[in-house]
Phi, psi and omega in degrees: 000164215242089146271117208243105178293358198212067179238118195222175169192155167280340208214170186280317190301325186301325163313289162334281181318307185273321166291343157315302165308353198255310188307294188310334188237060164002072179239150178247115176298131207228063191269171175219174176221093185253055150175151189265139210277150203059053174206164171264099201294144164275162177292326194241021164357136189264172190289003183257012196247258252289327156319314162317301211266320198246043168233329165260034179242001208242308212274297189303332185269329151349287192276352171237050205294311157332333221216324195242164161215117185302179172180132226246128170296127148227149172249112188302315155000314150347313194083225208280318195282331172291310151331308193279355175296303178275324159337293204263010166301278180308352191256339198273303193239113177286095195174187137328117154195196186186207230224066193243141186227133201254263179268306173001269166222179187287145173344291185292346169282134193300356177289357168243069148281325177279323193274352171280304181323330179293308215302287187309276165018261184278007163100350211275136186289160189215125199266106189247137172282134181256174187166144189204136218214128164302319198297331172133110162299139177327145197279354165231035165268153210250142179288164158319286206309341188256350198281277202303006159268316146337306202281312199287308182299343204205040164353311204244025166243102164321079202265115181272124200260122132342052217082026154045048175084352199058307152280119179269305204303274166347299195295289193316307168313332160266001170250358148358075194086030164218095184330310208261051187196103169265152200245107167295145179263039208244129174120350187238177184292178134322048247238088182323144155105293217278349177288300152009257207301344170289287170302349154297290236246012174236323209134124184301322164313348195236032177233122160245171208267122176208146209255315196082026160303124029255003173290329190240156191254168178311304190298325205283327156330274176298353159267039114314292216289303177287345152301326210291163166253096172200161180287183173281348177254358162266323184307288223285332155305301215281299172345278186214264336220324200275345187296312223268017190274304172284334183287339228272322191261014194263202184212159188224020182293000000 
């Protein structure tokens, strides 16, 4: 088995298409939903389109329980209604589920402080998009260096890095001497080298497999994993063994 940590989508057909593709290379989707379909997500989502969004992620692992495991959009910004959001998320689906926090505001700003506290509370691992632009980053995407202040502020939240930072030279290097932080690789080209280096200098244990599926397609993805020069029992950590590791322990009381 498969667990792909980093799966989002727009439309029902797309949905469709990756799970049919997900059934053949036995995989399990770890999906979310940050935009309503025909429509463009916004960086500042209201509280009532992130509701939205995280009512047809709510549907699908319904109808696909076997296949999706939700991670539920929140905009911290919110505030008190972003907690009660995941509150009732989580009481609603008894399983595997987490956390994707996209654009709103940066990692390191203290308003998403409350929605992490909740996050250790229930165990649930929080998928942040990361990210770093020679051209210049978005003025609330959150970077390694606010990624590893986050991480350094919320000991006891499990954080899966986005795009492994996006620059893995970079990215790898703000994660240094941090447990609780695993690095997706998903979202970038195919690159000889950088799963290696992720697994040189953190540990295979501390790297997992995420596609940014459906802007990126699975396979182009999984030839990071299968490609890489790491052993089978490192393949077999990134793959599935350290995700299913977080889900194993959580509590949804």
């Amino acid at each position: 088995m498969i667990i792909d940590v980093h799966v989002h989508y727009s439309g029902d057909a797309q949905l469709a298409q990756a799970l049919r593709q997900a059934e053949r290379l036995e995989m399990v989707l770890c999906l979310n939903s940050i935009n309503l379909e025909g429509t463009v997500s916004p960086h500042s989502p209201s509280k009532e389109f992130v509701a939205a969004c995280n009512d047809r992620t709510e549907a699908a692992a319904r109808e696909h329980p076997q296949r999706i495991i939700p991670f539920w959009y929140l905009n911290p910004a919110h505030g008190a209604a972003a907690c009660a959001e995941l509150s009732r998320r989580v009481a609603q689906h008894q399983g595997p589920q987490g956390v994707k926090l996209w654009m709103a505001v940066k990692g390191n700003d203290p308003r998403v402080d409350p929605v992490l506290k909740l996050c250790a509370e229930y165990r649930l691992p929080v998928l942040q998009h990361t990210n770093i632009e020679a051209g210049g980053t978005l003025p609330t995407e959150t970077t390694p260096q606010e990624m590893r202040e986050m991480a350094l502020r919320h000991p006891d939240v499990s954080f899966l890095w986005g795009h492994a930072g996006s620059d893995y030279e970079y990215g790898v290097k703000c994660a240094l001497g941090l447990d609780n932080v695993l690095m997706d690789i998903g979202g970038n080209e195919a690159t000889n080298g950088y799963t290696e280096l992720l697994v040189r200098h953190l540990g295979a244990e501390r790297v997992v497999y995420g596609s940014d599926a459906t802007g990126r397609s699975f396979t182009s993805q999984l030839a990071k994993v299968y490609g890489a020069d790491i052993t089978e029992s490192e393949r077999e950590k990134i793959l599935c063994r350290n995700a299913a590791a977080l889900f194993s322990r959580q509590r949804y009381d």
